[in-house]
Biotite code that builds the C-alpha atoms (Angstrom):
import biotite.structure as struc

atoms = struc.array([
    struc.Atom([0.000, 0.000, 0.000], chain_id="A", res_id=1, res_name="UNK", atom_name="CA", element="C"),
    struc.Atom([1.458, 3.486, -0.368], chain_id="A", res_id=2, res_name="UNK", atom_name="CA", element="C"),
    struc.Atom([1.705, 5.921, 2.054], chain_id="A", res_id=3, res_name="UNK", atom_name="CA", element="C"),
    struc.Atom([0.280, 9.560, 1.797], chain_id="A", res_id=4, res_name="UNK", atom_name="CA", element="C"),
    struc.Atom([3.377, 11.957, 3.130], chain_id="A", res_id=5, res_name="UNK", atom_name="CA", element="C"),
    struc.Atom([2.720, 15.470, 3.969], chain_id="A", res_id=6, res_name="UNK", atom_name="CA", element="C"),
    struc.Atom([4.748, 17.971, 5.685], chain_id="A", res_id=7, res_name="UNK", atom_name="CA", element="C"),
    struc.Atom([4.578, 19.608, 8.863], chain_id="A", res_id=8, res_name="UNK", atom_name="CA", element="C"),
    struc.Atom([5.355, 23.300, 9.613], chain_id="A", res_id=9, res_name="UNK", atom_name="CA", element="C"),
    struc.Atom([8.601, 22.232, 11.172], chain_id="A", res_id=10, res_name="UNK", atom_name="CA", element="C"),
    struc.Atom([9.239, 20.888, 8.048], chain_id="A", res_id=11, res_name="UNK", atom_name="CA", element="C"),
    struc.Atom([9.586, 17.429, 8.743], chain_id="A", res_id=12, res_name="UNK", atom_name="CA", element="C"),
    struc.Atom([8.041, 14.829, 7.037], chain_id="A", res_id=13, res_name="UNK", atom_name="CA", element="C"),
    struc.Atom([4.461, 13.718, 8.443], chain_id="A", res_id=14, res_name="UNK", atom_name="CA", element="C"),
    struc.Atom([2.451, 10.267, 7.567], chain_id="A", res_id=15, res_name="UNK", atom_name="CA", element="C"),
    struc.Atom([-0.873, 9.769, 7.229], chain_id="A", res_id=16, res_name="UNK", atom_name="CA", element="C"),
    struc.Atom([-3.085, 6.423, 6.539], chain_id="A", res_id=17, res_name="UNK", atom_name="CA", element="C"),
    struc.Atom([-2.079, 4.539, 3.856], chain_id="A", res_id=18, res_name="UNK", atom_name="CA", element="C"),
    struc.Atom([-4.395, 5.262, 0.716], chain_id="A", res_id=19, res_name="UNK", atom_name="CA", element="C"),
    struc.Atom([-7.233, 2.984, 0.449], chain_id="A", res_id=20, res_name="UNK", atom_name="CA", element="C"),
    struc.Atom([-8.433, 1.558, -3.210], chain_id="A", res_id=21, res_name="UNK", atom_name="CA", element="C"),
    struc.Atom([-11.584, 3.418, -2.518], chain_id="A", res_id=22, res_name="UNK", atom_name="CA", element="C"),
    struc.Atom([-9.653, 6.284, -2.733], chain_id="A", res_id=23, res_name="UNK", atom_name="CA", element="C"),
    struc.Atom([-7.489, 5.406, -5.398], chain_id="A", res_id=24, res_name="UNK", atom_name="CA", element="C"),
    struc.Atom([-10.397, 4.577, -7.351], chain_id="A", res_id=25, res_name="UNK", atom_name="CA", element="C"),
    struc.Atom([-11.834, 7.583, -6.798], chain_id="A", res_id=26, res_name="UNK", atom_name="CA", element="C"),
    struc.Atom([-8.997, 9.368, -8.232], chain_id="A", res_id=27, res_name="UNK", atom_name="CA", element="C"),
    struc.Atom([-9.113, 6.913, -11.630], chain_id="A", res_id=28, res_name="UNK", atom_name="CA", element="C"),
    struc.Atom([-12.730, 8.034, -11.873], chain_id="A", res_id=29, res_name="UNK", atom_name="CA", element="C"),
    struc.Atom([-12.089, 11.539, -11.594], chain_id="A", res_id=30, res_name="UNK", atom_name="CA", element="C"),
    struc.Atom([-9.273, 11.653, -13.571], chain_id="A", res_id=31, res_name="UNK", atom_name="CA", element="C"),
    struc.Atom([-10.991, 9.464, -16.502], chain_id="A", res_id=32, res_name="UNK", atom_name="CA", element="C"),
    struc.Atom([-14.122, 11.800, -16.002], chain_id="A", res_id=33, res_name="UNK", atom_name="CA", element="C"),
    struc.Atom([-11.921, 14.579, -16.811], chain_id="A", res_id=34, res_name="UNK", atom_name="CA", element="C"),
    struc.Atom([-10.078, 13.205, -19.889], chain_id="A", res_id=35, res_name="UNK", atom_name="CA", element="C"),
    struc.Atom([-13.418, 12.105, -21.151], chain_id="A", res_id=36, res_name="UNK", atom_name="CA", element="C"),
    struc.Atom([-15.338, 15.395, -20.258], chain_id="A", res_id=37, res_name="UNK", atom_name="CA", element="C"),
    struc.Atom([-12.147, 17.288, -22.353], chain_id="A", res_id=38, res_name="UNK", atom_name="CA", element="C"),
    struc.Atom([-12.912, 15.100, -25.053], chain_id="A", res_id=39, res_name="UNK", atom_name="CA", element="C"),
    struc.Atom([-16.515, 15.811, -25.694], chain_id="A", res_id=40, res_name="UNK", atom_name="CA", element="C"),
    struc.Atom([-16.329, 19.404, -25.261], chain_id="A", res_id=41, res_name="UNK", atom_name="CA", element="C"),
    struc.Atom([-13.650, 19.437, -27.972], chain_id="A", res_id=42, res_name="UNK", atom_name="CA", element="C"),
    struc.Atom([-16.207, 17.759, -29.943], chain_id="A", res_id=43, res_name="UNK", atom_name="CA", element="C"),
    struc.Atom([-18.755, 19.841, -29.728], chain_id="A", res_id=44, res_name="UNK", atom_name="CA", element="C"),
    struc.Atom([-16.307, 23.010, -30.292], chain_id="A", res_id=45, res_name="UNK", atom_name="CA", element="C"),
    struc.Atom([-15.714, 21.458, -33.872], chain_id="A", res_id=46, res_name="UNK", atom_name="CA", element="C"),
    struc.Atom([-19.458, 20.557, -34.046], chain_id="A", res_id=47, res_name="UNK", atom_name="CA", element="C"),
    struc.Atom([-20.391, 24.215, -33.158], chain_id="A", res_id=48, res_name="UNK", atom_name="CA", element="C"),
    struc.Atom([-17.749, 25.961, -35.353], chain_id="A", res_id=49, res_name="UNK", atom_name="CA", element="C"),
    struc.Atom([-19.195, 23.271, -38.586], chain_id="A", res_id=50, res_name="UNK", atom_name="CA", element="C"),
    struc.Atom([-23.121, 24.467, -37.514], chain_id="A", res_id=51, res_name="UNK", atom_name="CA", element="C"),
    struc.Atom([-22.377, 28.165, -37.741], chain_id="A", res_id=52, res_name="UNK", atom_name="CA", element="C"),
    struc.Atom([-20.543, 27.631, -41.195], chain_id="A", res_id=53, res_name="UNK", atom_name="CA", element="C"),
    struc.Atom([-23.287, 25.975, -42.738], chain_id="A", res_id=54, res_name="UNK", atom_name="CA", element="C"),
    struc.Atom([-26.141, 28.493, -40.874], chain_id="A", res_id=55, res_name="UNK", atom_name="CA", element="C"),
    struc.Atom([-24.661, 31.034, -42.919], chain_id="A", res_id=56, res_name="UNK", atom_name="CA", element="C"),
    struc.Atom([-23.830, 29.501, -46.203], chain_id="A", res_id=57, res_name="UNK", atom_name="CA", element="C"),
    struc.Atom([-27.756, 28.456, -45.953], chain_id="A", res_id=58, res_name="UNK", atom_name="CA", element="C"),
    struc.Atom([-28.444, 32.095, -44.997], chain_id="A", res_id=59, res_name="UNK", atom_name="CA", element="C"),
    struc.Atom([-26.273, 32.835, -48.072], chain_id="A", res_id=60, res_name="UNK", atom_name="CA", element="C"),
    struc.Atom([-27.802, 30.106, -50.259], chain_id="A", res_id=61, res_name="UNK", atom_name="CA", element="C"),
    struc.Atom([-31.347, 32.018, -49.173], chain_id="A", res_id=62, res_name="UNK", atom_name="CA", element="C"),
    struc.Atom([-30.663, 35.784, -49.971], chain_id="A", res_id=63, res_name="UNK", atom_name="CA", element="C"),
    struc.Atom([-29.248, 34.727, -53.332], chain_id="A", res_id=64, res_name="UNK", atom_name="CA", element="C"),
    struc.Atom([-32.674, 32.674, -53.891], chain_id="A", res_id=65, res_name="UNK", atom_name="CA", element="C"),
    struc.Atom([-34.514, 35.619, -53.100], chain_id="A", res_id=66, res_name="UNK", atom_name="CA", element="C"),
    struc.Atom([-32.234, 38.055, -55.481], chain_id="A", res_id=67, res_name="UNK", atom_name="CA", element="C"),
    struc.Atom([-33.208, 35.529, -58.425], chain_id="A", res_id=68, res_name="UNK", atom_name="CA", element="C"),
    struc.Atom([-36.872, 35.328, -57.882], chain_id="A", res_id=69, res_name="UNK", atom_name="CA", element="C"),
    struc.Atom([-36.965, 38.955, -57.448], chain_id="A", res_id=70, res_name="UNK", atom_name="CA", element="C"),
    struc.Atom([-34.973, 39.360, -61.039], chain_id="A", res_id=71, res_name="UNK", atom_name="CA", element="C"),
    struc.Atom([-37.838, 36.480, -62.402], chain_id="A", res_id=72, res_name="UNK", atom_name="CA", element="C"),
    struc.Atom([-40.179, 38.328, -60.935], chain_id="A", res_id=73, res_name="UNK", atom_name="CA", element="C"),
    struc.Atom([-38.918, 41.790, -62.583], chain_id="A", res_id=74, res_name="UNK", atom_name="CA", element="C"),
    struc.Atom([-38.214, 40.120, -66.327], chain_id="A", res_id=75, res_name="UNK", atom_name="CA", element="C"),
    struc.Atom([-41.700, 37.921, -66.849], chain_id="A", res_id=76, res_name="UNK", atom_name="CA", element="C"),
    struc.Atom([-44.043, 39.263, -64.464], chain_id="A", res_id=77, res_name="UNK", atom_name="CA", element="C"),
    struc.Atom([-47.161, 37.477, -66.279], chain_id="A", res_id=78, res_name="UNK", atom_name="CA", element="C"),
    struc.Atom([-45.245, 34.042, -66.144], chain_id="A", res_id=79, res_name="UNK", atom_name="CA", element="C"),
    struc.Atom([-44.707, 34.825, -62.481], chain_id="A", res_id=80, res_name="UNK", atom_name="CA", element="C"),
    struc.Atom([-48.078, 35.072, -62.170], chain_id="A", res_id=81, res_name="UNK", atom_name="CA", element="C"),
    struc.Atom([-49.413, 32.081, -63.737], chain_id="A", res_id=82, res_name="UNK", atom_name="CA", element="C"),
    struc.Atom([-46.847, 30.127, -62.166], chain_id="A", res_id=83, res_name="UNK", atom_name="CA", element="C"),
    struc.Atom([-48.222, 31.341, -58.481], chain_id="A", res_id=84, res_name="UNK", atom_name="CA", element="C"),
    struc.Atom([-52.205, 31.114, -59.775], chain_id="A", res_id=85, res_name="UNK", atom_name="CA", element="C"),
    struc.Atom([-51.191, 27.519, -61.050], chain_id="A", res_id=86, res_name="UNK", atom_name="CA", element="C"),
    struc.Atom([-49.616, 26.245, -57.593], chain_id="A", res_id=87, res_name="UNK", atom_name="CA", element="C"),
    struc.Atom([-51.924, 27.612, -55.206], chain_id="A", res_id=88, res_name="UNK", atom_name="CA", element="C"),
    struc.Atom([-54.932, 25.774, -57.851], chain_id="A", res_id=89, res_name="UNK", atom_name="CA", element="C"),
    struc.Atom([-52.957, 22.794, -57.399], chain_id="A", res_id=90, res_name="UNK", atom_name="CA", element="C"),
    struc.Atom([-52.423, 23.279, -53.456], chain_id="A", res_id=91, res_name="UNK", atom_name="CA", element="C"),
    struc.Atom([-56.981, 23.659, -53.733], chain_id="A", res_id=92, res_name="UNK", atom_name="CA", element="C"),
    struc.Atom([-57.534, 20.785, -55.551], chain_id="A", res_id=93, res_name="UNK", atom_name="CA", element="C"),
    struc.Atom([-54.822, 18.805, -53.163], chain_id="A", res_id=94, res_name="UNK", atom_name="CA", element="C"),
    struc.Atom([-56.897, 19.903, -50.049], chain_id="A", res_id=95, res_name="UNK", atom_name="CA", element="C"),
    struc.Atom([-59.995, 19.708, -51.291], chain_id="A", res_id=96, res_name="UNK", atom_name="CA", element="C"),
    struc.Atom([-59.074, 15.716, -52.402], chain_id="A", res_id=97, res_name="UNK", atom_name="CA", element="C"),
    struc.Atom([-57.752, 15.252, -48.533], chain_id="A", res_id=98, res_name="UNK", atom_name="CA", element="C"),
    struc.Atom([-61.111, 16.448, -46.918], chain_id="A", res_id=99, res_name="UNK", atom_name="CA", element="C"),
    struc.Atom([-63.308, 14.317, -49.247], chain_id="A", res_id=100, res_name="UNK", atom_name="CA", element="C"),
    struc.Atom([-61.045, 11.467, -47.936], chain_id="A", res_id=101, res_name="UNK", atom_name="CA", element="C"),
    struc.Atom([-61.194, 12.619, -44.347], chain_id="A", res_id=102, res_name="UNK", atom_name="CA", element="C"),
    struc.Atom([-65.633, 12.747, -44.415], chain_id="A", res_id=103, res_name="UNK", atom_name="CA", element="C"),
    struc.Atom([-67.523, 15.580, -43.609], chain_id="A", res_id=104, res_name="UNK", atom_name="CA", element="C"),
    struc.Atom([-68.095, 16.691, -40.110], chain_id="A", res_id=105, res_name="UNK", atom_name="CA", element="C"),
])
């Protein structure tokens, strides 16, 4: 078993108990806890740092979307038109299918 050694004031060398395993063990633990909680937060740090870069390539990705359609929107303004008449006829006839399948109330 080892020994724990401390010092007095004097200076001299003092013993204590020997260490138990409990002790010991507890030591492992915390030290493995440690390793293992450096581990993960390094993890996330590169996990966090990869999120943000692709939140703002998809916030880029979005504001050049918008830029086009508004350009679309500016050179064929009748096409633009059918093309939103046509999809929300097309979202109607969708719901309208869904609630004849559902049953009236």
């Amino acid at each position: 078993m080892t020994t724990i050694s401390t010092r007095t004031e004097s200076g001299r060398p003092e013993t204590s108990k020997p260490a138990s395993r409990k002790s010991k063990a507890n030591g492992l633990l915390r030290t493995s806890l440690d390793n293992g909680k450096d581990t993960v937060l390094d993890a996330l740090d590169g996990r966090t740092h990869a999120v943000k870069r692709a939140a703002r390539k998809a916030r880029f990705a979005t504001e050049d979307a918008f830029g086009s359609a508004a350009v679309q929107l500016r050179r064929h303004p009748l096409r633009s038109a059918g093309v939103a008449f046509a999809a929300g006829a097309a979202l109607a006839v969708i719901a309208g299918q869904m609630r004849s399948l559902i049953g009236p109330r």
